[in-house]
N, C-alpha and C positions, 0 to 999 in steps of 0.2 A: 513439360518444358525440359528441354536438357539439362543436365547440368555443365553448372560454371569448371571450365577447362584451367585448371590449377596449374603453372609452372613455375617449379622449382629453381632460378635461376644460379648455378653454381659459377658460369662463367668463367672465369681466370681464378677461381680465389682456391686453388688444386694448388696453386704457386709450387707447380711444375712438379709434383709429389705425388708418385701413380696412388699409392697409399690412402693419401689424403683424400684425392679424387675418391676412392670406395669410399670413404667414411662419407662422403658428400650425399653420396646416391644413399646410405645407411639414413642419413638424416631426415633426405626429404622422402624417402621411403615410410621412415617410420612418422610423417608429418601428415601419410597420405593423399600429396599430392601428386598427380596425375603424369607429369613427367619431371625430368631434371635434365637440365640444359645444360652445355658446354657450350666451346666456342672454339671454331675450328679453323687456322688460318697460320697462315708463315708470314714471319715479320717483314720479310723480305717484301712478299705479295702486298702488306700492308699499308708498311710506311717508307719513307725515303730514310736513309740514312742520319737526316738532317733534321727530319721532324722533332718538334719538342713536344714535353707532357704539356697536357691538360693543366691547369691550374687546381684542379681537386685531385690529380694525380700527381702533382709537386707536392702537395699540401698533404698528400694521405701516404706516403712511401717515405718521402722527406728523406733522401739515402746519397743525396747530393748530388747526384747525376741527373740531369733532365731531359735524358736522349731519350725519345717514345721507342726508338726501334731497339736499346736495350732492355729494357725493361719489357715489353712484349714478346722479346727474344726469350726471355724466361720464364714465360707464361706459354709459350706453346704446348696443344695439346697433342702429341707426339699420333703417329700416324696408325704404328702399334700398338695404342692404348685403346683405340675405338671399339674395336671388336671387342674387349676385354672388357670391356665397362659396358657396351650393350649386352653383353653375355648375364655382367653382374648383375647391371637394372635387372634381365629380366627374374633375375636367382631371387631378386627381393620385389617381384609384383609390381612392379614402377618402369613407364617407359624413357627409353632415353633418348634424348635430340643434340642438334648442336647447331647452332650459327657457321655457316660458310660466309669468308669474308670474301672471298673471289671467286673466279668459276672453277678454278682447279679445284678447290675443297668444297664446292657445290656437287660436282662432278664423284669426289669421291666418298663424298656423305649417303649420295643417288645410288653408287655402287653399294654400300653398306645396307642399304634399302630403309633409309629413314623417311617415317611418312611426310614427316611435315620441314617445308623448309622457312627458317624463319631468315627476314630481311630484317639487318640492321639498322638503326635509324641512320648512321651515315652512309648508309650505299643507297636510298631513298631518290639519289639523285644520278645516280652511276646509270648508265642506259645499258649499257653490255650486258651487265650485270642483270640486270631485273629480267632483262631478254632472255638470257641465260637461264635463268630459272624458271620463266613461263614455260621454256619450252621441253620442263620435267613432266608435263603435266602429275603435281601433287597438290597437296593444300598448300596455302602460304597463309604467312602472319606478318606484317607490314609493319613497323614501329614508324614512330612519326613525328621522333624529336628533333627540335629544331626546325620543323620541318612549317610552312602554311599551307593553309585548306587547297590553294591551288598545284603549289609542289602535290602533295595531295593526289589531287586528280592525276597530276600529268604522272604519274610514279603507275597509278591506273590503269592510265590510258594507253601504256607502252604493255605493262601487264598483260591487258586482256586481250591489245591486238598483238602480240606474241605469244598468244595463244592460251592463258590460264582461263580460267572460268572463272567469271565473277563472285559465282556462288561459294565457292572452295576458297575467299581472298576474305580474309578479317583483317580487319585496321587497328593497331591498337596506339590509342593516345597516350605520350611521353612525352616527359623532360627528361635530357640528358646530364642536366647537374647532380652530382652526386656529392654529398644527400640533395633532392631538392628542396628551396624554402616552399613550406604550406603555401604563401602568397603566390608562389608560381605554379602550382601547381594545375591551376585553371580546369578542375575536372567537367566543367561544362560544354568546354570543346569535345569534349569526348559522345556527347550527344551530338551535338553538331555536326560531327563530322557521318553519323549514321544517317541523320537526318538528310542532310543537303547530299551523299554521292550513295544513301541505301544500299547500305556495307554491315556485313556484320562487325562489329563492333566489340573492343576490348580496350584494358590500361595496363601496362608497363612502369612499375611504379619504382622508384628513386628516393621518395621520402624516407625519414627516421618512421620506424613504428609501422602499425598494421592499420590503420585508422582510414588511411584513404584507400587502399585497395579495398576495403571491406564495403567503404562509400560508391566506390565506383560498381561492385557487385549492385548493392542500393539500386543503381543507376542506370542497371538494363548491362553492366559487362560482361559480356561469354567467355569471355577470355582475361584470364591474371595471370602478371607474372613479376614476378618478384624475388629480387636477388638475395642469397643466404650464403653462410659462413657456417664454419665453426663455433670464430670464437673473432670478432670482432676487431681484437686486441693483433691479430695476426696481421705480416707485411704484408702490403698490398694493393693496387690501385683501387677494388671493389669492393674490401672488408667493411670500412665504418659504414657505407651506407647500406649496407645486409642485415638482414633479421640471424638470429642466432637458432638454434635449433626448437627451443620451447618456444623461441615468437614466432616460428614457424608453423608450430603446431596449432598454436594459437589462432595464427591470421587462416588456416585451411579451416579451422573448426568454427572459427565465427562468419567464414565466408559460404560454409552449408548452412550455418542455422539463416542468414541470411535469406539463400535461397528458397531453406523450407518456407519464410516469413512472405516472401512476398509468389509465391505459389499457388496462390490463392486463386479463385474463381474471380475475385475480384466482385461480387455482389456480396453489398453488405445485409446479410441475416446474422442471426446466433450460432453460432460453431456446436458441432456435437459436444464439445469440453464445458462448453459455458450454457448450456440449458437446462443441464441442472441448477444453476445458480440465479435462476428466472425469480422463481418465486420465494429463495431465501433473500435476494437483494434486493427486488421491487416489495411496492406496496401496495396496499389493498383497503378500502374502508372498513372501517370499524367504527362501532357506536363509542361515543365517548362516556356515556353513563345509564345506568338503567331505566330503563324504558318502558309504560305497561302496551298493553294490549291495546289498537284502537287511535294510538300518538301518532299526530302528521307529521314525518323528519323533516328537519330544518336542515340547512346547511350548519350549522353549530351543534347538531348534533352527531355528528358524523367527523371524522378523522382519520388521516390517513398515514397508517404504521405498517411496520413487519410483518408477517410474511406477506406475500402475493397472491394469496391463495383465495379470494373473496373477488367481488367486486373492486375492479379496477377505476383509482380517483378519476380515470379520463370518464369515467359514464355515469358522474357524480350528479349532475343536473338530469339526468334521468329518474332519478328516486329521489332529489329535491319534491316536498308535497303529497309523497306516498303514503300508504297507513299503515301501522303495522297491525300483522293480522295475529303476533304469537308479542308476548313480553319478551324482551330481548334484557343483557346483563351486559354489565360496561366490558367493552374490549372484547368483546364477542362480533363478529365479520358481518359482517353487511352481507347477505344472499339473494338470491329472486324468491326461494320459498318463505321470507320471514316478509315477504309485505303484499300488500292487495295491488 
């Protein structure tokens, strides 16, 4: 099986500081996850002038201004930074991607030569857009917050007949609330949605903590991805609901032993680790007291204790009636050679 594809989500939380951004890629570098994301887009291209924040983006900046197109205006990820920062990923073994929010910064991510293009859950519904992208042929990664099972499809269906290949197309299930509550977080859609359009299948995750993306690995996801910080405490639309750098490390390290865990052949026998522990933990008959030569065992004479190393209780009714043909001594193993 492959392994699960780890993404480092950095996003906006660089708060426009080329600086900061290397530390970022330092972070999920040394977290060892598999790439670390930006997000690449002009506020112009984004939003209108007029747009307002998000209500967890009121709520998490709190800096009195409620214009989206200012506050994105300072999060952009400058045009000259890209090269510099795919240079660094690669200086530190970690690949780097980005979000295109429009086809000009789709356009110029293709020229960069990033493999993978990932769709935001708000452009899920943008037709251009997703046309746009199909017609990179690369991988894509679908988010699909806010989003229903049929938006879903139709987000698909423009996909594939704009030429992506289905197979190169993962869906990955999201809430857009940031943090999201546990209660919404509905990780069972996230099957569903493989089940019903036979997609590979990921989660995008939003909550506090490492608990559900580790559940969704659980759960059959190829694909994580999960937004990080510094430090939490920093301005910003995306900080509080980010993992910090140790819960980073954390959520990639328990998202392999995950993997190791269910890697399995999947038929239940004894693992090489635990056969040795066959016949220190099972039990085996043994006489309960001394016995001569010539005695018919009863069941009350017989008991079944530590080690496993004799006759096994399950073939107990087998030497019910037998005789012994040697004197036997209490706690001494029940064998084939000590009866007729």
């Amino acid at each position: 099986m492959e392994k699960v594809v780890i993404i480092a989500e950095a996003g906006v939380n660089h708060n426009g500081d080329f600086e900061l951004a290397k530390k970022l890629i330092d972070a999920a570098a040394a977290a060892q996850a598999d790439y670390v994301k930006f997000q690449t887009f002009k506020a112009s291209k984004l939003v209108s002038r007029n747009a307002q924040k998000a209500d967890y983006q009121i709520k998490n900046i709190n800096d009195g201004d409620n214009s989206q197109f200012a506050m994105l205006k300072k999060l952009e990820l400058p045009d000259e930074w890209h090269q510099q920062l795919i240079d660094y990923a690669d200086s530190k073994n970690i690949k780097f991607l980005s979000t295109g929010f429009d086809e000009e910064s789709v356009d110029f991510l293709d020229r960069l030569g990033i493999d993978i293009f990932k769709i935001p859950s708000g452009e899920i519904t943008n037709k251009p857009y997703l046309q746009h992208i199909a017609g990179k042929n690369k991988d894509i990664i679908l988010s699909t917050g806010m989003a229903t099972l049929q938006e879903i499809k139709d987000a698909l269906d423009i996909l594939i007949e704009a030429g992506a290949q289905k197979s190169r197309i993962a869906v990955l299930h999201c809430n857009t609330e940031y943090p999201t509550p546990m209660s919404d977080v509905n990780l069972r859609a996230m099957n569903l949605i493989g089940q019903e359009l036979g997609i590979t299948i990921g989660y995008s995750d939003h909550t506090i903590g490492i608990e559900v993306p580790v559940a969704a690995t659980a759960l059959g996801a190829r694909i994580i991805e999960k937004h990080f910080t510094l430090d939490r405490n920093m301005p910003g639309p995306d900080h509080l609901a980010s993992l910090e750098p140790e819960e980073l490390k954390q959520m990639v390290a328990s998202i392999r032993n995950i993997e190791r865990a269910i890697s399995g052949s999947g038929i239940k026998e004894p693992s090489e680790s635990e056969k040795k522990n066959i016949a220190i933990a099972r039990k085996s008959l043994h006489f309960r007291s001394d016995l001569s030569a010539g005695h018919i065992i009863t069941a009350g004479d017989l008991i079944a204790i530590r080690p496993g190393t004799a006759v096994s209780p399950m073939r107990i009714d087998e030497f019910i009636g037998r005789k012994l043909k040697t004197a036997v001594a209490a706690d001494s193993p029940l064998t084939e050679n000590v009866v007729v």
